[in-house]
N, CA, C and O atoms as a CHARMM CRD file, in Angstrom:
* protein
*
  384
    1    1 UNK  N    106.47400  94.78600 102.16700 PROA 1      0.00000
    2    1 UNK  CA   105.39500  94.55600 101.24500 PROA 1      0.00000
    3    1 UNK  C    104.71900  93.25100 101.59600 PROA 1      0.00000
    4    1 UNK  O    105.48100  92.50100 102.20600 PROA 1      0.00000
    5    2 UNK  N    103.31000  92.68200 101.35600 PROA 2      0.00000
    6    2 UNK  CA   102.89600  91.66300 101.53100 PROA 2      0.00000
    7    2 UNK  C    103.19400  91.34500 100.08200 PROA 2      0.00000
    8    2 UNK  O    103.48300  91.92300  99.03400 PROA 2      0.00000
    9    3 UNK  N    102.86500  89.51700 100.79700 PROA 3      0.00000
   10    3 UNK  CA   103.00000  88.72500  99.65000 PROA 3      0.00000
   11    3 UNK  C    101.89900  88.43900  98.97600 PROA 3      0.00000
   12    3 UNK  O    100.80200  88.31600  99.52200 PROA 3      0.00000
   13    4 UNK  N    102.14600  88.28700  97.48700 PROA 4      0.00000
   14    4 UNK  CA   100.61600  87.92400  97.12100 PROA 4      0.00000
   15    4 UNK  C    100.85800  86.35500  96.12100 PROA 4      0.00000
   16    4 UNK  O    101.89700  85.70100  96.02700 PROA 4      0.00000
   17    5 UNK  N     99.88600  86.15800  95.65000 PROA 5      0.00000
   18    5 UNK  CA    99.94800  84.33900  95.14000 PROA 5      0.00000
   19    5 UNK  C     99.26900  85.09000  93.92000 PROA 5      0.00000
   20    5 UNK  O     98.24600  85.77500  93.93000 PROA 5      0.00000
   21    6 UNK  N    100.14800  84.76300  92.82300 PROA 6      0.00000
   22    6 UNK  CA   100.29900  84.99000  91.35200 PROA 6      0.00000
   23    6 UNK  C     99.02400  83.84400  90.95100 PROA 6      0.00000
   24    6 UNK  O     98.43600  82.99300  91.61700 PROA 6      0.00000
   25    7 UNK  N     98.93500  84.27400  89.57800 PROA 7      0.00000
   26    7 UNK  CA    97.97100  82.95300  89.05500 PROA 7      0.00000
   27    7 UNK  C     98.27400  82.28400  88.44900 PROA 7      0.00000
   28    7 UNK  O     97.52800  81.84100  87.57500 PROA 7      0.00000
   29    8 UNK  N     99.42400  81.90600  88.59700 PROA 8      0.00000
   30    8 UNK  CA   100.26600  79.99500  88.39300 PROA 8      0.00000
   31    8 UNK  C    100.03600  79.10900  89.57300 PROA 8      0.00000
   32    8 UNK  O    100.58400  78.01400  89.70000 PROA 8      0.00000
   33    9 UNK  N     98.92200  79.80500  90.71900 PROA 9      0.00000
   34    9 UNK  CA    98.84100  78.78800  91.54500 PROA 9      0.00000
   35    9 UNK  C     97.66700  77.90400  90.96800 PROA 9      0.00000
   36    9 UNK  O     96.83700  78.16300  90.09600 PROA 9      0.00000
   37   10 UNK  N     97.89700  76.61000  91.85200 PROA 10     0.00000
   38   10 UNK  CA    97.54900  75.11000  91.29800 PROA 10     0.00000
   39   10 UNK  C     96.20100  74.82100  92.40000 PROA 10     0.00000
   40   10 UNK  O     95.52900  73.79000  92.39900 PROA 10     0.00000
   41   11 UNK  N     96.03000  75.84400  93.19700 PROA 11     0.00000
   42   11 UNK  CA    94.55000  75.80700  94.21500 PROA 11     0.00000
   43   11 UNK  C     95.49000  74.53900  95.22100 PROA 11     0.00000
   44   11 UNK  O     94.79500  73.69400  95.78400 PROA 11     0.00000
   45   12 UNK  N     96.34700  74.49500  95.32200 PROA 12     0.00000
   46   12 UNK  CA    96.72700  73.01500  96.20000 PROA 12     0.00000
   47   12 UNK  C     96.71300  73.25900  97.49700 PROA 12     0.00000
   48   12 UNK  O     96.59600  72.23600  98.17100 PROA 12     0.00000
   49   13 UNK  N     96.80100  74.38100  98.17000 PROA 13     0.00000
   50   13 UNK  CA    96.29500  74.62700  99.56600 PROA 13     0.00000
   51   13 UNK  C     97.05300  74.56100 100.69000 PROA 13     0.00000
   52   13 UNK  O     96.61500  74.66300 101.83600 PROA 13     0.00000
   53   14 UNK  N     98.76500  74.30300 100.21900 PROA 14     0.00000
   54   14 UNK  CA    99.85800  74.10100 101.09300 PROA 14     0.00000
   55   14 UNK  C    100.09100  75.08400 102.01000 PROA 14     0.00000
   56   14 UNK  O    100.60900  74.94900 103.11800 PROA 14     0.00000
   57   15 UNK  N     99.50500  76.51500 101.27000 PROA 15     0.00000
   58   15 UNK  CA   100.36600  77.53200 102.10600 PROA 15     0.00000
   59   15 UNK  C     99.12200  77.91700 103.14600 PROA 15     0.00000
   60   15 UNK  O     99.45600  78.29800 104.26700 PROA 15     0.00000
   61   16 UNK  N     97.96600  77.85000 102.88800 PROA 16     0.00000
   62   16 UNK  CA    96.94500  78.38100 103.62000 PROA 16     0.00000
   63   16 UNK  C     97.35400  78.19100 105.60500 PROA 16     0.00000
   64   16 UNK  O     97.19900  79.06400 106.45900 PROA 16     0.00000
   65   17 UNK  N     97.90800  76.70000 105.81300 PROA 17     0.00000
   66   17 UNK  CA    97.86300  75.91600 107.53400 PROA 17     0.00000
   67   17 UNK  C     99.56800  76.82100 107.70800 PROA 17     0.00000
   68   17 UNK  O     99.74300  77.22500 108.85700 PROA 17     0.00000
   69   18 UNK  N    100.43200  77.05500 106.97900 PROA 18     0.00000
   70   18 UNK  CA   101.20600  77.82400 107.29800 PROA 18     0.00000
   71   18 UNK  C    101.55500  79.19300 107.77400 PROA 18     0.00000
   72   18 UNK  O    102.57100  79.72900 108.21800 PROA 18     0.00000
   73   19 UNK  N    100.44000  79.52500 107.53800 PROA 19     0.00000
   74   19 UNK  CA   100.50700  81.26600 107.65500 PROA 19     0.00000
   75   19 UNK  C    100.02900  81.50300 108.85100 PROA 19     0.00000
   76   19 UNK  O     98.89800  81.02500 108.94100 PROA 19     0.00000
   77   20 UNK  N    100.51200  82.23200 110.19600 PROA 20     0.00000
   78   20 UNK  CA   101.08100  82.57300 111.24500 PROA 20     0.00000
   79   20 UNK  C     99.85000  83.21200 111.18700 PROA 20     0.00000
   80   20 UNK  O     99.06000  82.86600 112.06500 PROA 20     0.00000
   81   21 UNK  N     99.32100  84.36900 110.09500 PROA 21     0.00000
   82   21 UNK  CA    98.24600  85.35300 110.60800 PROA 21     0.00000
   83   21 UNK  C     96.96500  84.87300 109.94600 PROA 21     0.00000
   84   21 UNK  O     95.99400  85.62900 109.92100 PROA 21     0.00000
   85   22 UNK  N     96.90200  83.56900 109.36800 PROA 22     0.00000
   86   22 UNK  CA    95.65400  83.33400 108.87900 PROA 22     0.00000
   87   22 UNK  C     95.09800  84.17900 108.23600 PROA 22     0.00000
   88   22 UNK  O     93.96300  84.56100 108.52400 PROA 22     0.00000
   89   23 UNK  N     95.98400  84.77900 106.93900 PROA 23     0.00000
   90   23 UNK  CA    95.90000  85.68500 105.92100 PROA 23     0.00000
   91   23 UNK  C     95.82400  85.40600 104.59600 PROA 23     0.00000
   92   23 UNK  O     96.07700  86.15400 103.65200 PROA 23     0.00000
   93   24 UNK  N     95.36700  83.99800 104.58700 PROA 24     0.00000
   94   24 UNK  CA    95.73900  83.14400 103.31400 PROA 24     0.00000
   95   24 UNK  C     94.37700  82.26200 103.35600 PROA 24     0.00000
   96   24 UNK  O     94.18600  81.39000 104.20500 PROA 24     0.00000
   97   25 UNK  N     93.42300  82.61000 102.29800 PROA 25     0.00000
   98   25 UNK  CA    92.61400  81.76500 101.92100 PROA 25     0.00000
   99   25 UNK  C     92.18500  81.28600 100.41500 PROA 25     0.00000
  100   25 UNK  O     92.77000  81.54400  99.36300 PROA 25     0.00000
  101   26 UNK  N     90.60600  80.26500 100.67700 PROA 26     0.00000
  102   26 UNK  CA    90.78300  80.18600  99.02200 PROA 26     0.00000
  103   26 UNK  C     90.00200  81.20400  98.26400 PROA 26     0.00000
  104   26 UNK  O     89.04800  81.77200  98.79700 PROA 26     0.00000
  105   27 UNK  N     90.33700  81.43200  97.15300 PROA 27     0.00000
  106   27 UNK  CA    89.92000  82.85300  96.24200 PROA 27     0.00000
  107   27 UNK  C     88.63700  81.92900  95.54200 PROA 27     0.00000
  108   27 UNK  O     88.26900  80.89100  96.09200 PROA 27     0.00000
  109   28 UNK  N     87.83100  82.55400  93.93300 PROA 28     0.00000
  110   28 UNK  CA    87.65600  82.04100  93.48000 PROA 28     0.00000
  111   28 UNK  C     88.19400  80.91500  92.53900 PROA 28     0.00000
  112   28 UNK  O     87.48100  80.05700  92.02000 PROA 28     0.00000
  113   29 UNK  N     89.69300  81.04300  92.37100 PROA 29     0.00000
  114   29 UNK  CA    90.33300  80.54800  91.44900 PROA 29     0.00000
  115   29 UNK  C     91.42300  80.00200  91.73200 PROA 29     0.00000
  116   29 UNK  O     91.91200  78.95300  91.31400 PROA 29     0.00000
  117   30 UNK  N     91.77000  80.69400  92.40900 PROA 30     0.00000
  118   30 UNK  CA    93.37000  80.60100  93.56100 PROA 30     0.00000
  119   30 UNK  C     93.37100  80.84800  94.87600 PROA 30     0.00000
  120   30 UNK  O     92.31600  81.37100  95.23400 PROA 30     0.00000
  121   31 UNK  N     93.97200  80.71400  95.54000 PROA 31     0.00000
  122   31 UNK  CA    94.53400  81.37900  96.84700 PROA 31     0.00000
  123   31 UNK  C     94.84800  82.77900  97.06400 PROA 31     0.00000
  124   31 UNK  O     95.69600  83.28900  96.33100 PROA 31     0.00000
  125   32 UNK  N     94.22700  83.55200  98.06200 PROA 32     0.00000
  126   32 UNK  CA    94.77900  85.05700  97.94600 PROA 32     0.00000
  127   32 UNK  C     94.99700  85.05300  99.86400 PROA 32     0.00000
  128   32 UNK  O     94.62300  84.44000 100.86400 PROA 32     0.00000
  129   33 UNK  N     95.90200  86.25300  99.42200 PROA 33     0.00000
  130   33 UNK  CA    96.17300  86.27800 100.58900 PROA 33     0.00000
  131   33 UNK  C     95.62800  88.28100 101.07700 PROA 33     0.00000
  132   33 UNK  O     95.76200  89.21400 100.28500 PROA 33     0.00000
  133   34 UNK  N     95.12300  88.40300 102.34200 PROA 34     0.00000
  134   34 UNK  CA    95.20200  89.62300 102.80900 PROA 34     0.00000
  135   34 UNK  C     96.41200  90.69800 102.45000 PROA 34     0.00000
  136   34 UNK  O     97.24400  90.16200 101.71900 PROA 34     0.00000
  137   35 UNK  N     96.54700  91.28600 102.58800 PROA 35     0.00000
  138   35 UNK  CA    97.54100  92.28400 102.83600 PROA 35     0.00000
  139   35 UNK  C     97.49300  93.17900 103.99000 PROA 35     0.00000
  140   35 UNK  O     98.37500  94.01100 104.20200 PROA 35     0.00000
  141   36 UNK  N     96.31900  92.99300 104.84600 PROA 36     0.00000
  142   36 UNK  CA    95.87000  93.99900 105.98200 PROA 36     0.00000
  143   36 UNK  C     96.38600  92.83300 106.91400 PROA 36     0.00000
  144   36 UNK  O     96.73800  93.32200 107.98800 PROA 36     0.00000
  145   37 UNK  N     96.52600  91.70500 106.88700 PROA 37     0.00000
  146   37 UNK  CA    96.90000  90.35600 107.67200 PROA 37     0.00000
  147   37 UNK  C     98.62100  90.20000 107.27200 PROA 37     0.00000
  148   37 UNK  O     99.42200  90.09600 108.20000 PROA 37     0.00000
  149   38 UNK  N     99.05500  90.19600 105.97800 PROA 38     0.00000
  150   38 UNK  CA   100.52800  89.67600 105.79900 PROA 38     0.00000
  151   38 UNK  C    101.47900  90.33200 106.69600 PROA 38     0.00000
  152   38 UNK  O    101.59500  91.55800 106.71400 PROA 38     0.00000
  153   39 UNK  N    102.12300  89.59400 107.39900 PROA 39     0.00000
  154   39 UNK  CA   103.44100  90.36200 107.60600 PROA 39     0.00000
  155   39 UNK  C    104.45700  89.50000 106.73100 PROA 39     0.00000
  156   39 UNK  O    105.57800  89.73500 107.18200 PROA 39     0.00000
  157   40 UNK  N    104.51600  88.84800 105.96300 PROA 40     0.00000
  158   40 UNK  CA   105.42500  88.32000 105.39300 PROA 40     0.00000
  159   40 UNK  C    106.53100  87.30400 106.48200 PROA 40     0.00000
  160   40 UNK  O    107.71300  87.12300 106.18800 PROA 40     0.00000
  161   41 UNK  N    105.75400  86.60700 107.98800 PROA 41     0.00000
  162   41 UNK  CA   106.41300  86.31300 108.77500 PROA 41     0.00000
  163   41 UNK  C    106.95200  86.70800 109.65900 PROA 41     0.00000
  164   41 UNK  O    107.14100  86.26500 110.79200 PROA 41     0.00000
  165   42 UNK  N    107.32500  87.88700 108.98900 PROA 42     0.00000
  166   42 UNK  CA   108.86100  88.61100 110.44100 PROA 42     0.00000
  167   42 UNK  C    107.56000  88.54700 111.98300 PROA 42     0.00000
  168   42 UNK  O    106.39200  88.82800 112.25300 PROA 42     0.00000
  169   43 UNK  N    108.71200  88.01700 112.55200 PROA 43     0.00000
  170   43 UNK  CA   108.17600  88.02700 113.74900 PROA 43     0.00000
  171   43 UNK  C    107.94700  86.10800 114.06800 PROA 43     0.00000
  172   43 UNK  O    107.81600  85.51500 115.13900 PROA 43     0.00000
  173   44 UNK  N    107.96900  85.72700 113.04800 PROA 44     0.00000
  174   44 UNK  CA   107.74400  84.07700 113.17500 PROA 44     0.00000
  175   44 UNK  C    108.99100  83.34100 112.45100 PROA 44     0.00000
  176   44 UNK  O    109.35300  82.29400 112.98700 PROA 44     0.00000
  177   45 UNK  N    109.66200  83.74800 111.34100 PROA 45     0.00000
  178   45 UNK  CA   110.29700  83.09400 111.03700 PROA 45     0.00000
  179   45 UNK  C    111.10300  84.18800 110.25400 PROA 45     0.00000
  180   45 UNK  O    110.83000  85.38800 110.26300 PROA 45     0.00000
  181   46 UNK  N    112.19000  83.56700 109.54200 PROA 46     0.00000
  182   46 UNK  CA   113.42300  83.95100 108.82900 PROA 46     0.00000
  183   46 UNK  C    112.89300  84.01500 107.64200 PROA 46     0.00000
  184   46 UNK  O    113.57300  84.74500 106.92000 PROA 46     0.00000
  185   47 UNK  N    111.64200  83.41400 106.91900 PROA 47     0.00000
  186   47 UNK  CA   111.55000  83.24200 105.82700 PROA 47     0.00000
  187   47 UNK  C    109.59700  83.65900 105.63400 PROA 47     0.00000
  188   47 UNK  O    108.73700  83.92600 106.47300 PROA 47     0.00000
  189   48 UNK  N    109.57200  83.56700 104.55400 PROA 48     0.00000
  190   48 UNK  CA   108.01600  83.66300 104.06300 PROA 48     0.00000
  191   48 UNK  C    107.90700  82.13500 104.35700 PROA 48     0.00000
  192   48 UNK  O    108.85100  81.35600 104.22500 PROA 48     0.00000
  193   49 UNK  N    106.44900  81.73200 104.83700 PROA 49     0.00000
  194   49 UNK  CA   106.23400  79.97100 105.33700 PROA 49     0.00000
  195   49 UNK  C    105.35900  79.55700 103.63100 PROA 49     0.00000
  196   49 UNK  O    105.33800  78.57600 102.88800 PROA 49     0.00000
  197   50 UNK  N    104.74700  80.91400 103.63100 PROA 50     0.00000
  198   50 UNK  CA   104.18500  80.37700 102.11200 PROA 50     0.00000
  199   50 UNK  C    104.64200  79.96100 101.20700 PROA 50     0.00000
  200   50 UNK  O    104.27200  78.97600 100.56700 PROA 50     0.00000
  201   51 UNK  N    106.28400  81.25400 100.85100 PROA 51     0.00000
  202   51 UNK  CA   107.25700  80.60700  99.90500 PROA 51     0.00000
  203   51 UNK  C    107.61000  79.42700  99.84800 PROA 51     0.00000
  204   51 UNK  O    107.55000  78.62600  98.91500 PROA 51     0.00000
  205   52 UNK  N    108.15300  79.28200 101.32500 PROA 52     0.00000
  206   52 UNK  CA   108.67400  77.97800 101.28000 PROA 52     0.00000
  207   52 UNK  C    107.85700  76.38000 100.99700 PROA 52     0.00000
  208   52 UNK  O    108.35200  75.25400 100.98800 PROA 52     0.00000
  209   53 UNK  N    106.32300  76.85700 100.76500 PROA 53     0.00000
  210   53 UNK  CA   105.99400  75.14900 100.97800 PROA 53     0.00000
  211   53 UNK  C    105.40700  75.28400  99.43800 PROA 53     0.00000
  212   53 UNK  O    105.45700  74.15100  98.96100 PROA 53     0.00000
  213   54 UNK  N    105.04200  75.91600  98.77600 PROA 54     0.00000
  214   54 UNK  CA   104.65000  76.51400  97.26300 PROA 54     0.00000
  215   54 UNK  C    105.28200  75.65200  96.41700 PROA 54     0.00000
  216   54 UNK  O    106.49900  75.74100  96.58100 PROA 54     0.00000
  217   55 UNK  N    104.93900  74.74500  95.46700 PROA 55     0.00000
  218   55 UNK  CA   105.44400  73.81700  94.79500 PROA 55     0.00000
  219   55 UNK  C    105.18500  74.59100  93.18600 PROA 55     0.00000
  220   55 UNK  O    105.01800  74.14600  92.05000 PROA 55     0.00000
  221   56 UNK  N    105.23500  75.54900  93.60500 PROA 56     0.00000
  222   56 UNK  CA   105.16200  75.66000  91.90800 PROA 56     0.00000
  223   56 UNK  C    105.78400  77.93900  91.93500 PROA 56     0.00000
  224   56 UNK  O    105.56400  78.78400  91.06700 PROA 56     0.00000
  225   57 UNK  N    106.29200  78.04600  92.86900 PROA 57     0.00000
  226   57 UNK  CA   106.62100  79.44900  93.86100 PROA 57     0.00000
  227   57 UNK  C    105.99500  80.25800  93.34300 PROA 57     0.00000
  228   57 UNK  O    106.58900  80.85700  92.44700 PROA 57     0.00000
  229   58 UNK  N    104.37000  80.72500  93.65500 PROA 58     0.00000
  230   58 UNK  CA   103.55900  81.50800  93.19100 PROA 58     0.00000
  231   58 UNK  C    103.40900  82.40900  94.46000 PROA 58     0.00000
  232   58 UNK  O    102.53500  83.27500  94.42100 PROA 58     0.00000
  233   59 UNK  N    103.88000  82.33400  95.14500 PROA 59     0.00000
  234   59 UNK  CA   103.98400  83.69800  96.66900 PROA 59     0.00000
  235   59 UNK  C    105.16600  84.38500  96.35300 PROA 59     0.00000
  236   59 UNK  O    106.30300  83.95200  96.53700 PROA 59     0.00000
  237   60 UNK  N    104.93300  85.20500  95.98900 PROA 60     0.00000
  238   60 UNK  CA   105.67100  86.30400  95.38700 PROA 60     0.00000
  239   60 UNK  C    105.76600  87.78600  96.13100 PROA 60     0.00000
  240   60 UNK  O    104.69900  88.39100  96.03100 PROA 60     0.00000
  241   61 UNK  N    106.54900  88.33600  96.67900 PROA 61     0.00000
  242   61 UNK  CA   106.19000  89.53700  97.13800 PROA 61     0.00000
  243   61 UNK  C    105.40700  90.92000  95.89300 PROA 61     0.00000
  244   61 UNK  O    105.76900  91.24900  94.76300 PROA 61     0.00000
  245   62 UNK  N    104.47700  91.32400  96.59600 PROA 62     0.00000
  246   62 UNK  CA   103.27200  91.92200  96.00200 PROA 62     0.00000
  247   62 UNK  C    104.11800  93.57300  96.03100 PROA 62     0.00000
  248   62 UNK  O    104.37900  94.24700  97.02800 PROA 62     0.00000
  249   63 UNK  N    104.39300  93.87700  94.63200 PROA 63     0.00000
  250   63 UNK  CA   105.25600  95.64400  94.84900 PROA 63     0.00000
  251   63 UNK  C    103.99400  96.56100  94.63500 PROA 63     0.00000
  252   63 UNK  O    104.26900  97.74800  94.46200 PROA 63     0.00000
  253   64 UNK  N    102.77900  96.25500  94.61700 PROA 64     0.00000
  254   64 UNK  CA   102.08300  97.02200  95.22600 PROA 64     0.00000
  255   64 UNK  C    101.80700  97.03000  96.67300 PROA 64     0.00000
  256   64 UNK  O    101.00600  97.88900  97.04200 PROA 64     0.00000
  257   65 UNK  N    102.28500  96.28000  97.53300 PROA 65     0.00000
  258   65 UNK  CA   102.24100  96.76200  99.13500 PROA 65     0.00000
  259   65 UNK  C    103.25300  96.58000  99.21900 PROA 65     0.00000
  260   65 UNK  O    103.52500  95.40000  98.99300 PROA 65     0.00000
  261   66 UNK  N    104.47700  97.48800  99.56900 PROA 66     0.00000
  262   66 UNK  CA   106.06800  97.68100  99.79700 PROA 66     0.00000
  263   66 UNK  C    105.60800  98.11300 101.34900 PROA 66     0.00000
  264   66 UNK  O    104.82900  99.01900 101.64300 PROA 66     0.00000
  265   67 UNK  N    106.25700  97.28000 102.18500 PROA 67     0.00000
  266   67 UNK  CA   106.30300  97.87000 103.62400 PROA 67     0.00000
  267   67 UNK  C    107.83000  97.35500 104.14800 PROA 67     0.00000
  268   67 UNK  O    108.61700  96.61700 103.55600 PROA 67     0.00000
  269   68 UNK  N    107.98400  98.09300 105.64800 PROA 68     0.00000
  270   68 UNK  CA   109.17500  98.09800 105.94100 PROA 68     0.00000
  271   68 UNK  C    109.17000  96.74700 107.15200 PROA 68     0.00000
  272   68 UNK  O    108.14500  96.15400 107.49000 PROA 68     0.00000
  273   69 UNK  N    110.34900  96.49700 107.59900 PROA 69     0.00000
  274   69 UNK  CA   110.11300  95.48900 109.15900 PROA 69     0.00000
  275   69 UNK  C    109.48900  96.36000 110.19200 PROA 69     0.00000
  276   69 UNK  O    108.95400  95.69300 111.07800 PROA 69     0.00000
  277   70 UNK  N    109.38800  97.75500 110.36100 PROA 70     0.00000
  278   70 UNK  CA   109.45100  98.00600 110.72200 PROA 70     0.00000
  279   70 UNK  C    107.33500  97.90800 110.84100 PROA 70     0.00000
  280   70 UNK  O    106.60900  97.81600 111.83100 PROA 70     0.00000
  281   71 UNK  N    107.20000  97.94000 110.23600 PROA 71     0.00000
  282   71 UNK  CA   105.60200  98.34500 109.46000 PROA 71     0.00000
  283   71 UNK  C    104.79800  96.68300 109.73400 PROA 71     0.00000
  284   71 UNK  O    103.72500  96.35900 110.24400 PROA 71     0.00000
  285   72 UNK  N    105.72200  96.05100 109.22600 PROA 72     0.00000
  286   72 UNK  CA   105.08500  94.20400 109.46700 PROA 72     0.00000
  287   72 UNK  C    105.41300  93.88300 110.98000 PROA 72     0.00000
  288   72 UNK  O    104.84500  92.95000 111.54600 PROA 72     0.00000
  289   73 UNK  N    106.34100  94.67700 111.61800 PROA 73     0.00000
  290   73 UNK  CA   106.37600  93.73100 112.84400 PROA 73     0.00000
  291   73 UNK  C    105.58100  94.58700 114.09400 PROA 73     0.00000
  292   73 UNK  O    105.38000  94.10800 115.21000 PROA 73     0.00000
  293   74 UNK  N    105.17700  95.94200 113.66800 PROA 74     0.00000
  294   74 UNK  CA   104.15700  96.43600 114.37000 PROA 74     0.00000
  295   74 UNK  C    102.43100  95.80600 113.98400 PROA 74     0.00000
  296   74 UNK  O    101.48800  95.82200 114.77500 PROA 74     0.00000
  297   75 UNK  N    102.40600  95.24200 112.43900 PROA 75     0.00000
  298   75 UNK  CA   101.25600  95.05500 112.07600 PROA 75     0.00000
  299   75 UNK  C    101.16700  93.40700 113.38700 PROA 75     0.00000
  300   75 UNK  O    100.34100  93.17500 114.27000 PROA 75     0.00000
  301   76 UNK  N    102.55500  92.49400 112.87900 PROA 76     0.00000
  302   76 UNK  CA   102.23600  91.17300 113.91700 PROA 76     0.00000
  303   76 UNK  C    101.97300  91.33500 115.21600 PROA 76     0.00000
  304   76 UNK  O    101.15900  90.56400 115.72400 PROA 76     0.00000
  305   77 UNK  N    102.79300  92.68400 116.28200 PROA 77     0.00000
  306   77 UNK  CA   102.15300  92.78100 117.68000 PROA 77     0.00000
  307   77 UNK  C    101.06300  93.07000 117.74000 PROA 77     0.00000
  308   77 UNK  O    100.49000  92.64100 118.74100 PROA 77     0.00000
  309   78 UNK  N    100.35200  93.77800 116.91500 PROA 78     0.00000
  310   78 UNK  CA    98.43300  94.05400 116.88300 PROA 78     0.00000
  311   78 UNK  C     97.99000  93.05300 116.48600 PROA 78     0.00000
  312   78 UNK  O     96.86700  92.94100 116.97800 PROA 78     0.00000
  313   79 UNK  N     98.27800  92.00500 115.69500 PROA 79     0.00000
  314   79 UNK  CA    97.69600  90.97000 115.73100 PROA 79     0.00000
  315   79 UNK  C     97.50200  89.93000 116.61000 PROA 79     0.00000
  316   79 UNK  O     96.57000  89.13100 116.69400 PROA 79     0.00000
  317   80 UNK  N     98.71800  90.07500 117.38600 PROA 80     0.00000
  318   80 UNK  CA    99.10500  88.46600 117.85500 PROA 80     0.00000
  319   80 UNK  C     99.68800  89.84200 119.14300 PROA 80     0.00000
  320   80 UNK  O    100.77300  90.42200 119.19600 PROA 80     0.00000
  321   81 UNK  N     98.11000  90.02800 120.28600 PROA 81     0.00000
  322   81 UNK  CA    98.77300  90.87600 121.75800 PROA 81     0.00000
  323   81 UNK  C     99.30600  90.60600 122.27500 PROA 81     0.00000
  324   81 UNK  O    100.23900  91.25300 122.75100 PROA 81     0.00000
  325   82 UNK  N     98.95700  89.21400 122.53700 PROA 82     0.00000
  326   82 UNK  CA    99.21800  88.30700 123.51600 PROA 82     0.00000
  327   82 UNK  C    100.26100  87.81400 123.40100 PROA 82     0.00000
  328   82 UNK  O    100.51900  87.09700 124.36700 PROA 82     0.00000
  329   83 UNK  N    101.28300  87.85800 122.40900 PROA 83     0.00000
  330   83 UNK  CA   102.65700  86.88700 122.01600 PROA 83     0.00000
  331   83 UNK  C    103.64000  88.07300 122.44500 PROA 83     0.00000
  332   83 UNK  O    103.35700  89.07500 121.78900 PROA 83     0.00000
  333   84 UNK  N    104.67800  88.28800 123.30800 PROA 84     0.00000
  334   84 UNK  CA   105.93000  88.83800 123.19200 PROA 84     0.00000
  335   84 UNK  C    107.18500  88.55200 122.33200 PROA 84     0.00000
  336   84 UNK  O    108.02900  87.65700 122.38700 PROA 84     0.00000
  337   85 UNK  N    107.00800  89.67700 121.47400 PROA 85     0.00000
  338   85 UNK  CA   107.57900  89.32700 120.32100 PROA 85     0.00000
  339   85 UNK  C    109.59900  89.65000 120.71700 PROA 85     0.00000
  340   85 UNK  O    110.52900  89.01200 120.22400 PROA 85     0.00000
  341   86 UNK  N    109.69500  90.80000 121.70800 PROA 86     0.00000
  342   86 UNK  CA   111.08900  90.93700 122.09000 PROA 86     0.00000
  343   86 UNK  C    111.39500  92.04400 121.12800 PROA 86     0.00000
  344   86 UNK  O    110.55800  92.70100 120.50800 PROA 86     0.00000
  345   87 UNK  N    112.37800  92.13800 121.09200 PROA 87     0.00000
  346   87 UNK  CA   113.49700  92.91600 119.92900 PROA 87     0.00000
  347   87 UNK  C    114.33600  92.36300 118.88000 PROA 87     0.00000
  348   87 UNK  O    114.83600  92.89400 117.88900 PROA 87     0.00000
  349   88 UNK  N    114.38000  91.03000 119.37900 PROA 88     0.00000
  350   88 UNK  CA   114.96400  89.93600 118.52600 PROA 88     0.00000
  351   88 UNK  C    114.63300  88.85900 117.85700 PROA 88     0.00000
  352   88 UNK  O    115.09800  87.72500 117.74300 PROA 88     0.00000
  353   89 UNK  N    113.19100  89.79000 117.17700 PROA 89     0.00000
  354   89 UNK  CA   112.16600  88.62000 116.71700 PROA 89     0.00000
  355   89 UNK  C    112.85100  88.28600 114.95800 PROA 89     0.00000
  356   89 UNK  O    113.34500  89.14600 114.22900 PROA 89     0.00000
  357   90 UNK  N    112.68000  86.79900 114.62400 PROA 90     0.00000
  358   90 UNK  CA   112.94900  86.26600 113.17100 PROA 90     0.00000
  359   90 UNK  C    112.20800  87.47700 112.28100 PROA 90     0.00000
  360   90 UNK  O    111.07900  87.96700 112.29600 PROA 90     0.00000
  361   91 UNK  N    113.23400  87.67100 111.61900 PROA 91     0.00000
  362   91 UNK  CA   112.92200  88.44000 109.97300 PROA 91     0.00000
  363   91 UNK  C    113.53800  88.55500 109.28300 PROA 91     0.00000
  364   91 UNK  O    114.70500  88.92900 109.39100 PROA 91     0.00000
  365   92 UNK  N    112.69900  88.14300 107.90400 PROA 92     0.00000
  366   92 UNK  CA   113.93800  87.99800 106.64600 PROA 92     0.00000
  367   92 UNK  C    114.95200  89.17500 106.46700 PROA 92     0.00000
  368   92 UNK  O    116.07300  88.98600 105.99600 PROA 92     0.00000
  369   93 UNK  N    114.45400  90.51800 106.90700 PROA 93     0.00000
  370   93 UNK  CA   115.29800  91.75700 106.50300 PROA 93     0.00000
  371   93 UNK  C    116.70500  91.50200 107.33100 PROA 93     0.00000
  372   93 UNK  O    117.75200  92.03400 106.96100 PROA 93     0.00000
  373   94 UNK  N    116.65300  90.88600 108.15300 PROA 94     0.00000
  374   94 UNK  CA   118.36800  90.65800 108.96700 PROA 94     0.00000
  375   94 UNK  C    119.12200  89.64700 108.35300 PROA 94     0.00000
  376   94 UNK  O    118.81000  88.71200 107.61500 PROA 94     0.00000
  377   95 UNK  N    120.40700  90.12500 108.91900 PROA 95     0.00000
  378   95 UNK  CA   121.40700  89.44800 107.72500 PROA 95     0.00000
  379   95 UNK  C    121.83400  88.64400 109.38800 PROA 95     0.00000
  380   95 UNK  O    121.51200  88.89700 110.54900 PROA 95     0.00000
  381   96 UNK  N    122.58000  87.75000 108.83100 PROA 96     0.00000
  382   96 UNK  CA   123.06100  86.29200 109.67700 PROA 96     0.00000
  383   96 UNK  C    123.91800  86.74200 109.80400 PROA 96     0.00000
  384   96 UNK  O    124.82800  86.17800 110.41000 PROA 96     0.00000
């Protein structure tokens, strides 16, 4: 699923320079993010980058777009051609 930014956000703009697919901008009111852009990371990191810098945790996964790793990490190789992502790319769905 992509993530989306609830409206307890504070417009503070932390998560926008974090996001891998430049899927995160400013709304009228808040921050919104794509969903045709989110992969929720996989493919960059272990974690959502939005969650993590969110001072008030308004990146929330959005259960109106439920997708699989499987679904986000094909959406990140069409995004990003040029990056070899491997088989053993970071995503939150794997366990340590």
């Amino acid at each position: 699923m992509a993530t989306h930014i609830t409206e307890e956000c504070i417009n503070c703009g932390a998560c926008e320079p974090e996001c891998p697919n430049e899927a995160i901008s400013e709304g009228d009111e808040t921050y919104v993010i794509d969903p045709d852009l989110c992969t929720e990371c996989v493919g960059f990191h272990e974690y959502e980058a939005c969650q993590a810098v969110c001072p008030v945790e308004c990146c929330l996964p959005d259960p109106e777009h439920r997708e699989t790793e499987d679904q986000l990490i094909a959406r990140a190789r069409k995004l990003h051609a040029d990056k070899d992502f491997g088989s053993d790319f970071p995503s939150r769905f794997r366990k340590k």
